[in-house]
C-alpha positions as CSV (number, residue, x, y, z in Angstrom):
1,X,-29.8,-7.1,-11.0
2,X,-30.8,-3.4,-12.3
3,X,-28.4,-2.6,-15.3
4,X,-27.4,0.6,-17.8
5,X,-25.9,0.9,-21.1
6,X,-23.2,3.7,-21.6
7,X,-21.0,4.6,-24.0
8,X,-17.2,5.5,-24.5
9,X,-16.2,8.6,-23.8
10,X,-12.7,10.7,-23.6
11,X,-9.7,8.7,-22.2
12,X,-7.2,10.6,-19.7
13,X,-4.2,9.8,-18.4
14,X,-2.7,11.7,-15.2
15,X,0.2,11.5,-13.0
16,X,-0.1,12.2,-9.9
17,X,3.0,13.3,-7.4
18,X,3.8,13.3,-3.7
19,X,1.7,14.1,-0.8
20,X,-1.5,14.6,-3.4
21,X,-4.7,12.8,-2.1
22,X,-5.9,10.1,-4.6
23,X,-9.4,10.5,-3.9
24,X,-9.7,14.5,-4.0
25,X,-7.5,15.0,-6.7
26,X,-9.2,12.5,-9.4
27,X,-12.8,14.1,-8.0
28,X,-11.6,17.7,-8.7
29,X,-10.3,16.7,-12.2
30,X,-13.8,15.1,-12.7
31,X,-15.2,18.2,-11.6
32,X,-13.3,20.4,-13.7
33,X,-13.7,18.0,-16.9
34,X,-17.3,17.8,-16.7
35,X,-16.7,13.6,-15.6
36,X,-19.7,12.2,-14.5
37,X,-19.7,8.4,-14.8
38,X,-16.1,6.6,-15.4
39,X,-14.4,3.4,-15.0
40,X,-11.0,4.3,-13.3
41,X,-7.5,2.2,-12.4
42,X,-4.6,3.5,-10.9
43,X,-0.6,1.8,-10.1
44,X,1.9,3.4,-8.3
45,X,3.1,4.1,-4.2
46,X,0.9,4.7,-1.9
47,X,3.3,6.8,0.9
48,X,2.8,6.3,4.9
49,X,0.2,7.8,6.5
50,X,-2.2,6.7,3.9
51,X,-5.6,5.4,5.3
52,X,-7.7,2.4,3.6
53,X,-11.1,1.4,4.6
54,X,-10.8,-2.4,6.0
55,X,-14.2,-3.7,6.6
56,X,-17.2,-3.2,8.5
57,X,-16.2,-3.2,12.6
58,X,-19.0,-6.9,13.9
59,X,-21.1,-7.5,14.4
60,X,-22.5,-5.4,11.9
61,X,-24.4,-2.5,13.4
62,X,-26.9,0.1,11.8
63,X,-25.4,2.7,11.3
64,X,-22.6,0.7,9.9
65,X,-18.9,2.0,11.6
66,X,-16.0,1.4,9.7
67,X,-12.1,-0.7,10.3
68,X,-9.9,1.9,8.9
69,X,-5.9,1.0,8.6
70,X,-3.0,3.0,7.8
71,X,0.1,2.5,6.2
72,X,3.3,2.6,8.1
73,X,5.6,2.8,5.5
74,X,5.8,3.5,1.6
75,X,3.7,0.8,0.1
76,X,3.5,-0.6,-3.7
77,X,-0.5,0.1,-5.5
78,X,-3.0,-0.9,-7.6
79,X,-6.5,-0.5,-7.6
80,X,-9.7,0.1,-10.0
81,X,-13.0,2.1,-9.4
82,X,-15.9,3.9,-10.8
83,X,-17.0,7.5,-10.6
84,X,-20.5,8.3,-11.0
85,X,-22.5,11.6,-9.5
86,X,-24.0,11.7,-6.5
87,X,-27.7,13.2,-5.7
88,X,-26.2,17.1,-6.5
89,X,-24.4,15.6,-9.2
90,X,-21.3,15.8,-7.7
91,X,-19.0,12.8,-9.2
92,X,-18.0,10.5,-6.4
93,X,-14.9,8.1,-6.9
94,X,-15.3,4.5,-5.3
95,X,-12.0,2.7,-5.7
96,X,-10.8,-0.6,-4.1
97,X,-6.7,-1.4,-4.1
98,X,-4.5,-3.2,-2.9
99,X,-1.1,-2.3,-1.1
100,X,1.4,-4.2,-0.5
101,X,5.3,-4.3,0.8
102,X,7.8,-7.3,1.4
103,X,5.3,-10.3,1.1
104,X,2.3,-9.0,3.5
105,X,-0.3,-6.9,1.7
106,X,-3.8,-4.7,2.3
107,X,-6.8,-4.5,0.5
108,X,-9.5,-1.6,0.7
109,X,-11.1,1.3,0.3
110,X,-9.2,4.1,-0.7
111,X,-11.8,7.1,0.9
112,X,-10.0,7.6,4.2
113,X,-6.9,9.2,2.3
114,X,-4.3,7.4,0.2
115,X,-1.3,9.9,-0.1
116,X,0.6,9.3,-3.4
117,X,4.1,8.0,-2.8
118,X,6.2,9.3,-5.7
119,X,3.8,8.9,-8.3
120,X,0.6,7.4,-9.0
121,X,-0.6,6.4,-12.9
122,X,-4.5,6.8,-13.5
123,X,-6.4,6.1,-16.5
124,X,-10.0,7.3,-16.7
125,X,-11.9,5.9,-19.4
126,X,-15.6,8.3,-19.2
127,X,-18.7,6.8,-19.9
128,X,-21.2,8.3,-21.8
129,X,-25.0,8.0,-21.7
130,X,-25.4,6.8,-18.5
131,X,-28.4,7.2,-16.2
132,X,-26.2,5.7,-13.0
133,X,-25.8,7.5,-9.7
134,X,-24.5,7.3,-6.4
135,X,-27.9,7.4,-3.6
136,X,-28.3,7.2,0.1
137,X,-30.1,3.9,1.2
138,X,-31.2,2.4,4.3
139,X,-27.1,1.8,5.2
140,X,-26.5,5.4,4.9
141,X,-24.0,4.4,2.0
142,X,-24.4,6.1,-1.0
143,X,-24.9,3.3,-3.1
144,X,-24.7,3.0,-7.0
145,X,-28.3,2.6,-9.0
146,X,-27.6,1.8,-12.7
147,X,-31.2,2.8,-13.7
148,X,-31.5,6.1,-12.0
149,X,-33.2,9.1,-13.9
């Protein structure tokens, strides 16, 4: 286990409306409120058309190609993720959700494109002091290191 200590930071709380990118637009606020490490959570719709990473395709190959799934219709949300820079220093949201509609529901990664249905709450809670950043390893993901200088 490698490990960092941060500290609390500025709180914000956005809404986000229709058609708006989930991904890119909490990156650019990042970006344009000098964010770079955070603990993030969102709840809303996530509207049709919206893409979550699934998985892995297997067997697992090197590189690793990804299951991608997308949303047919309007879909309730929820999910939680970090920010943290990557090697330019660029902050770099990873968020997992879950989305679900009339009992059946999907889980993943929200990078291929979550379109906001209606509206989507976020809280981002910055963290301070911390050494952590995204960087490439051997699976070509850029992978969080607590302890990076």
């Amino acid at each position: 286990m490698r490990w960092t200590e941060c500290s609390q930071g500025r709180v914000f709380v956005l809404r986000l409306g229709s058609n708006e990118i989930l991904h890119e637009v909490i990156e650019g606020f990042a970006s344009s409120n000098n964010i770079k490490a955070a603990h993030v959570s969102a709840v809303g719709g996530a509207d049709k058309g919206s893409r979550l990473v699934v998985g892995p395709k297997v067997p697992v190959s090197s590189p690793i190609v990804p299951l991608y799934h997308e949303l047919k219709e309007p879909h309730e949300f929820t999910g939680t993720g970090t920010i943290f820079p990557d090697v330019n220093g660029k902050p770099v949201l990873h968020m997992h959700c879950s989305c679900g509609r009339e009992g059946t529901s999907v889980t993943g990664c929200v990078r291929a494109g979550v379109k906001v249905w209606l509206v989507m709450e976020v809280v981002i809670t910055e963290l301070k002091e911390c050494k952590a950043k995204r960087l490439k390893d051997s699976s070509g993901f850029e992978l969080l290191v607590p302890d990076a200088e």
